[in-house]
N, C-alpha and C positions, 0 to 999 in steps of 0.2 A: 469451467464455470466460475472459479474465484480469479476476482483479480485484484490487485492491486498496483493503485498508481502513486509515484511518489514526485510532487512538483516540489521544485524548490528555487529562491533567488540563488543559492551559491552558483559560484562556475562552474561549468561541466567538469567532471572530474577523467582520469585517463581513462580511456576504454574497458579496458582490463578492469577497473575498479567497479565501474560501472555494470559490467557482466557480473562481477562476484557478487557483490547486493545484491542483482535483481534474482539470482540464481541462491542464495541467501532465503530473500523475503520467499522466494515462490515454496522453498521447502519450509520455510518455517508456515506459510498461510496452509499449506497443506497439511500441516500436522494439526494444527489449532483447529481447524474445520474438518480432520478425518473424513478428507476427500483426496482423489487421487493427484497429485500434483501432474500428470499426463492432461488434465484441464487448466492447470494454472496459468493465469497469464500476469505477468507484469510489464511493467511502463515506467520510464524514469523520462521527467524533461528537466532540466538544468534552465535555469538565467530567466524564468519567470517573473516577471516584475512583481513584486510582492511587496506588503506593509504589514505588520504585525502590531498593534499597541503604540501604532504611529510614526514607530521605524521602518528604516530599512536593513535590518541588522540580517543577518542570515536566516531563513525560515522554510517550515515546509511543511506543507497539504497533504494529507494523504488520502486517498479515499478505499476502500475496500469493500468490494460488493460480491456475495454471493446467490446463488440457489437456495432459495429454503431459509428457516429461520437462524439467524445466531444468537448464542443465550445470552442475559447481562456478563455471565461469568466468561464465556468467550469472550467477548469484547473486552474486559476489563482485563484479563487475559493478554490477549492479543496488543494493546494500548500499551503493557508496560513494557512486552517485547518489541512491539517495534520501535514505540519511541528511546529506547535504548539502545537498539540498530541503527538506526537512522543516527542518532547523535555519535555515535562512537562510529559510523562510517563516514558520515559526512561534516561535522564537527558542529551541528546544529543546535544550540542547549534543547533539551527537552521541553521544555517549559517555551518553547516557540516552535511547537508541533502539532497540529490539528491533525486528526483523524475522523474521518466521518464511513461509519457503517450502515450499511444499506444491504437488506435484504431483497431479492427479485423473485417473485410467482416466476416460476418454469416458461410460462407460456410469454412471460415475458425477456425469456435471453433466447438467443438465437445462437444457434452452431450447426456448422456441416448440411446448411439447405434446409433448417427444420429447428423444431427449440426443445426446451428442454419441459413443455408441458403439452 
């Protein structure tokens, strides 16, 4: 039920790199949420056409949505861990990194034919 996706203008990066992130983020979203990472899912798209502050410099979106509430302290939590991943995997400064978190009612995520309320 947690996911996280990470869009970014950079180039795709090798495959391999790309596995290790998203296999990265999905343990770390699972520790910060003290949920089982056996629901985690992530998402990377590369070459996003994006503008930041008017640029086109390197950038990236990320969104993170779980089941259930997250606290101010998880998010703010979570904010400086992954903007610190995402910069040191993908060379993005921090300060050109959106995060948006979003909470989902059960009955509003669907999994396996049925949801989670």
């Amino acid at each position: 039920m947690p996911f996280i996706k990470v869009q970014s203008s950079i180039q795709s990066p090798e495959k391999t790199k790309v596995e290790g992130l998203l296999k990265t983020l999905s343990g770390k979203l699972s520790q910060h949420l003290s949920k089982s990472e056996s629901y985690v899912m992530t998402a990377f798209e590369p070459e996003v056409p994006m503008t930041f502050g008017g640029t086109t410099d390197p950038v990236c979106y990320l969104e993170i949505k779980s089941v259930g509430s997250m606290t101010s302290g998880q998010t703010k939590d979570m904010s400086a861990d992954f903007c610190q991943e995402i910069s040191s995997a993908l060379g993005v400064p921090m300060n050109r990194i959106y995060i948006e978190f979003a909470d989902a009612k059960g009955a509003m995520w669907g999994w396996n034919g049925s949801t989670f309320g």
